[in-house]
N, C-alpha and C positions, 0 to 999 in steps of 0.2 A: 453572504453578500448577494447570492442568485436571487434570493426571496426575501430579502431586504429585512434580514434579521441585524440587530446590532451584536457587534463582539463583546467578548469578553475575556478578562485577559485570560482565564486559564484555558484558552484556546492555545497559549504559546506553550504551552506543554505537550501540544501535539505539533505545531505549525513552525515552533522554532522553539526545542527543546534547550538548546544552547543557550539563548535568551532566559529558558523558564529558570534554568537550573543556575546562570551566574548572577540576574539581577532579579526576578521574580519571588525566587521560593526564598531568596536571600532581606530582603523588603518586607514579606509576608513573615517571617520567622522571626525577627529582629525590631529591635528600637527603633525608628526612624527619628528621632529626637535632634540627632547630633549628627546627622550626615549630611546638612547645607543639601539637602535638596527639594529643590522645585518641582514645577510644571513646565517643563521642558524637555527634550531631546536633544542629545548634542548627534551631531554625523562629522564622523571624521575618514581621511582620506584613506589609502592606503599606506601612507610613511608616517599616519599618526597628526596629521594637522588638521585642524578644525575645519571642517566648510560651512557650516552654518547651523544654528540653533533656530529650535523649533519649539515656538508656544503651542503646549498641548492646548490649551485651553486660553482666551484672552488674558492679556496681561499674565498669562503663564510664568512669567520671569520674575516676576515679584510675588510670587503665593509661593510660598515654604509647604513643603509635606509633610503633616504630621501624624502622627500614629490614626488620629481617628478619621485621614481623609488620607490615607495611603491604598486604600482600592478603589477611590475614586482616581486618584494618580494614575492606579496602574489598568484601569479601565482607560482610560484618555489616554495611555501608551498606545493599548491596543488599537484602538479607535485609529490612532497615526499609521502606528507598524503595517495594520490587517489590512484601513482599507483604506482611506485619506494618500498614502503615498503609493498605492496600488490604484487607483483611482484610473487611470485612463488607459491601463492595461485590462481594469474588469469592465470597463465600458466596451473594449473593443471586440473583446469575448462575448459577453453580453449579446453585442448586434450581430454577431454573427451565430451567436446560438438562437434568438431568437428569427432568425431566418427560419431555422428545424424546426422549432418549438417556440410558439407565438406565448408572448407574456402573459397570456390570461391562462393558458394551460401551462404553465409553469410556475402560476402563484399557487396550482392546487394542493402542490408536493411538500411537505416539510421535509427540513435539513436532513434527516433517517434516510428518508423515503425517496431523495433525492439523489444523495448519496451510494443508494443500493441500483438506481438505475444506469447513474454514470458509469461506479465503480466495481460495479459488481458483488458479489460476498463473499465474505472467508468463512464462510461454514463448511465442511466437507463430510461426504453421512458415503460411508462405504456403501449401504446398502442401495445407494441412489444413486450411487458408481456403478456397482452391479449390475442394475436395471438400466440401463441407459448408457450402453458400451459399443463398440463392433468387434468381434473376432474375424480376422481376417487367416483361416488356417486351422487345419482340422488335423493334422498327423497325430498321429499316439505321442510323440517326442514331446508337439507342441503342448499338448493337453495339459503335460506335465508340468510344463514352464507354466502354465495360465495358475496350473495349481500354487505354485511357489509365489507366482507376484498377487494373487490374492492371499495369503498367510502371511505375506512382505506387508503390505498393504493395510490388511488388517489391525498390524502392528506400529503404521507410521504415527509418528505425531504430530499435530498440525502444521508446526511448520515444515516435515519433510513433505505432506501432503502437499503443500503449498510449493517446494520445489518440484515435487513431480509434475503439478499440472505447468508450474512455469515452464521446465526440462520441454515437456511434450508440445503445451498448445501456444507458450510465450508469455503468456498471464499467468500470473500466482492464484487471480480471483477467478470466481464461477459467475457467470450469470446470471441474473434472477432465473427464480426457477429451476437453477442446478445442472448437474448434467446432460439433463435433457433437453435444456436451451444451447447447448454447447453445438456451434453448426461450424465445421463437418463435425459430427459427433465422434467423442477419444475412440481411435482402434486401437487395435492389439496385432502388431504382426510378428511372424517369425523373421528372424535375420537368420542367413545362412552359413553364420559367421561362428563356427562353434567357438564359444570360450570368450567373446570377444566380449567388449562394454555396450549397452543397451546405445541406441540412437535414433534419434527424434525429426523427425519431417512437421516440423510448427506449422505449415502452410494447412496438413491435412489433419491436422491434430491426433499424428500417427506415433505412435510410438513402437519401435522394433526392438525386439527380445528373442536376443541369439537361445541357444543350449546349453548349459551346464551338468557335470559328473554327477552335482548337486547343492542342494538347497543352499547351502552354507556360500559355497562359490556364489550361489545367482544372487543372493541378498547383496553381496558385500559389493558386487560390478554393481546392480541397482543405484545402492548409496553411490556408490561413487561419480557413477554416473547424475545423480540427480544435485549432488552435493557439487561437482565439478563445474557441468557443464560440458561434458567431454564430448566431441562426437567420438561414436565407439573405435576404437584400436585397441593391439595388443592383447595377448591372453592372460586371463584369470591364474 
C-alpha cells in the first residue's frame, strides 16, 4: 500500500494466516458451486451478531461465486480486508511518514527493497558476525568463553540466531548492511558471575558471558538464556 501496489489475496497467508487457512485455501481447494456465496463480507460482533455486510464489489449481493470467478472473489476480499477498511489508518501513517520521506523518494523503492529498509533482514552470516563485533576483556578465562560462543554460534540455526540477537540488541532482524550497521555495535563482555546465565544490556547491544567448568555447561546457559529471555541468575 506505501507504493500503491494492489493486494492480492495470497498476501493473507502472511498478513492473516488464520483467514488464509479457514476460508482461503478452503475456496481455492474446493467446489464453490454449492456454497450460496457471493460478493460480500459479513462482520460480526463479538457474541456473534451481524453488524453489517459489505459489497466487495457493486451489487456485490446479487453475483454468486463461482468456480471460474472465485479468485476474483477472493482478490476483492483482499482489496476490503488489506486496504479499503485499513484505509484511514494508512493515510495517517502515510502523512506522517512522508514528513521523513517525501513521496517522490519513496516511489523509488519496491515492496523487497522497502521492506528491507523498514524491517531490516533475517539473514545472518557468522563470518559477518566475526568481523563486525566488540570484545570488551582480554583475560586467558575470558578468551576461552569467546572460544565456546563462537563453536555455540557457529552451530545456531536461524532462528536461535534470531533469538540471540533479539536476547542482546531487542530485534530479531539485522540492518541493511548486517552487522556492521548495527550502532552501538554487538559487544562481548565478561560477567563476573561464575556459573551464572548470560545477560543482555539491549540499550548497548551488550551481551555478558559469565565463566563456565566447560563447554557443555556454557552452550546449555546460552540456549537457555536466549530461548528464555532470562536475565542471568542462578548456577549452571
Amino acid at each position: 500500500q506505501l507504493i500503491g501496489l494492489r493486494v492480492h489475496y495470497k498476501y493473507f497467508e502472511q498478513d492473516d494466516p488464520d483467514l488464509y487457512l479457514s476460508k482461503v485455501k478452503y475456496i481455492l481447494e474446493h467446489d464453490v458451486e454449492d456454497m450460496e456465496l457471493f460478493f460480500v463480507e459479513e462482520e460480526y460482533d463479538q457474541t456473534g451478531q451481524l453488524l453489517k455486510l459489505i459489497e466487495l464489489v457493486p451489487n456485490g449481493s446479487k453475483i454468486r461465486v463461482h468456480n471460474a470467478t472465485k479468485h476474483q472473489y477472493l482478490d476483492a476480499l483482499a482489496q476490503y480486508k488489506l486496504v479499503t477498511s485499513l484505509k484511514d489508518e494508512v493515510e495517517a501513517f502515510l502523512r506522517g511518514l512522508n514528513d521523513l520521506i517525501p513521496d517522490n523518494l519513496l516511489s523509488i523503492f519496491d515492496e523487497n527493497e522497502l521492506e528491507l529498509l523498514m524491517c531490516g533482514t533475517g539473514e545472518y552470516s557468522v563470518s559477518d558476525f566475526r568481523a563486525h563485533h566488540i570484545v570488551n576483556g582480554t583475560s586467558g578465562e575470558f578468551r576461552r568463553v569467546l572460544d565456546w560462543f563462537w563453536a555455540a554460534v557457529s552451530n545456531f540455526t536461524r532462528e536461535e540466531m534470531a533469538r540471540l540477537l533479539q536476547f542482546t540488541t531487542g530485534s530479531s532482524q539485522l540492518p541493511p548492511g548486517g552487522f556492521k550497521e548495527l550502532s552501538p555495535r554487538f559487544q562481548l563482555t565478561p560477567a563476573p558471575t561464575f556459573g551464572n546465565l548470560p545477560t543482555a544490556h539491549t540499550c548497548f547491544n551488550q551481551l555478558c558471558l559469565p565463566d563456565y567448568d566447560n563447554y557443555e555447561q556454557f552452550e546449555k546457559a546460552l540456549l537457555i538464556a536466549i530461548n528464555e529471555g532470562t536475565e542471568g541468575f542462578g548456577l549452571i
